[in-house]
C-alpha positions in Angstrom: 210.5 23.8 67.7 211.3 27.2 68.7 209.9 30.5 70.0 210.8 33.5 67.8 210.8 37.0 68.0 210.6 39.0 64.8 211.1 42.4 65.9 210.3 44.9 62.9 209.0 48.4 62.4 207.3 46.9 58.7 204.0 45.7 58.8 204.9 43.4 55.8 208.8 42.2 56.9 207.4 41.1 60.2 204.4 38.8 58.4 207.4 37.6 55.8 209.2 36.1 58.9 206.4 35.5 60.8 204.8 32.7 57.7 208.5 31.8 57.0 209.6 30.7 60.3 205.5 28.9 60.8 206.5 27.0 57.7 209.2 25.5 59.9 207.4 24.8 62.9 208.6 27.5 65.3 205.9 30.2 67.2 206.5 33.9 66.8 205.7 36.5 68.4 205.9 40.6 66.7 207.1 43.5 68.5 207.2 46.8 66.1 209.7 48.9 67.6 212.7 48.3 69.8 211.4 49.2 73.1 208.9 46.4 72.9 211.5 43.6 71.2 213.7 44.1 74.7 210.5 44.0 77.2 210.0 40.5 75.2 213.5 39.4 74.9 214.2 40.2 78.4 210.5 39.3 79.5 208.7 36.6 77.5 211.5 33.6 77.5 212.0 33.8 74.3 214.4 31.0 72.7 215.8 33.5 69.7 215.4 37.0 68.7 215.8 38.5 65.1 215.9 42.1 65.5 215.7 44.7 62.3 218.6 47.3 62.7 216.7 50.5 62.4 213.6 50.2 64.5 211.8 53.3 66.4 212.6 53.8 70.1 216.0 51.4 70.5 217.5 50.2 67.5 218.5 46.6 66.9 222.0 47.3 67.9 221.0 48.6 71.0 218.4 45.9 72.0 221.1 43.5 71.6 223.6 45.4 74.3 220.8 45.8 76.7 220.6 42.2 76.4 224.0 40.9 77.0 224.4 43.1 80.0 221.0 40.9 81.2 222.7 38.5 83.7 220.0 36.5 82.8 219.2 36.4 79.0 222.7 37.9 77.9 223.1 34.0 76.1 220.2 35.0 74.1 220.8 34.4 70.7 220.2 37.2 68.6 220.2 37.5 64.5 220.0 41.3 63.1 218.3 41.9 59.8 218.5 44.7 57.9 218.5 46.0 54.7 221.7 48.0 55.7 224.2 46.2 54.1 227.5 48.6 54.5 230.7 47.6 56.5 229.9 49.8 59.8 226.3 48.3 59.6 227.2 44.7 60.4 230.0 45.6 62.2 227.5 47.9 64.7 225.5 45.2 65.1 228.3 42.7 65.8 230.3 44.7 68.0 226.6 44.8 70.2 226.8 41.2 70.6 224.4 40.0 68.0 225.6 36.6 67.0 224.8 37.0 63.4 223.6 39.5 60.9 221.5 38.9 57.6 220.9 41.3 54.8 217.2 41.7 53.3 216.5 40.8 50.8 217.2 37.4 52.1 216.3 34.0 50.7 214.2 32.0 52.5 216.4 28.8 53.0 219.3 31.5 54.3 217.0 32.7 57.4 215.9 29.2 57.6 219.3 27.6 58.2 220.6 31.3 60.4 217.9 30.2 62.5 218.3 26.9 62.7 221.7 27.9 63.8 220.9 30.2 66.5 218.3 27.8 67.9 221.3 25.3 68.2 223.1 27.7 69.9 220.3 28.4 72.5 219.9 24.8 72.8 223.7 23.6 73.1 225.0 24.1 76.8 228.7 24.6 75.3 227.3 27.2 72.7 228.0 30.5 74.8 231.5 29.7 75.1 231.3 28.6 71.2 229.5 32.0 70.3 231.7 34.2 72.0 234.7 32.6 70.3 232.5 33.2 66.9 232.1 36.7 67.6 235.6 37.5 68.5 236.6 35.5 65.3 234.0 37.6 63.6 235.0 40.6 64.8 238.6 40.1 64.0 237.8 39.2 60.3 236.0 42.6 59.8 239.2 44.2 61.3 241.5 42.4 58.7 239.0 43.8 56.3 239.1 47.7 57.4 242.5 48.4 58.7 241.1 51.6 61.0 239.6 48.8 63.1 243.2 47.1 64.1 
């Protein structure tokens, strides 16, 4: 399958992920704090990164743009998760370039079939041009939403 990393400041969050995503065949590998998740998304090849939002040292969000300027793992796909669950949250982490965003608590199957997904992407060689038109599209949607962001 695929090679994960669960990025999470919570001992217990990142094991959660960790058995949930063993269950379905993929290999993970932890990072704690946000410094570490973008040495190993940048660094480790890495097929998908879930990053929690609030993290010590860089912050989800921030992870995620220091990835897409990455000439060469900007396509990597990235799922936020976060128990922040307000408009601004999601639309942080979108407007980064994450190319989804989950809220804990999550059901397993959900995680399982956003991951699925995002392995897809990584996998499809038409999926950049298929994401970026995903997040504009998602982007746009939260707009219509909260008329400030027109």
């Amino acid at each position: 399958m695929a090679s994960i990393l669960v990025a999470d400041d919570d001992d217990d969050m990142r094991l959660v992920l960790q058995i949930a995503l063993e269950l379905h065949g993929h290999t993970v590998t932890q990072a704690s704090n946000g410094t570490d998740a973008l040495e190993v998304c940048l660094h480790d090849g890495v097929d998908v990164a879930l990053l929690d939002v609030t993290m010590p040292g860089l912050e989800g969000p921030e992870v995620v743009a220091r990835v897409r300027a990455d000439p060469d793992r900007h396509d990597l796909p990235i799922l936020l998760v976060s128990a922040n669950s307000r408009y601004e949250d999601i639309d942080r982490g979108l407007a980064a370039g994450a190319d989804d965003y989950i809220t804990k608590p999550f059901q397993t199957f959900e995680l399982h079939r956003r991951v699925e997904r995002m392995v897809w992407l990584g996998q499809d060689l038409n999926a950049v041009e298929e994401r970026n038109n995903l997040r504009e599209r998602a982007k746009a949607a939260l707009a219509r939403i909260d008329p400030r962001r027109a």
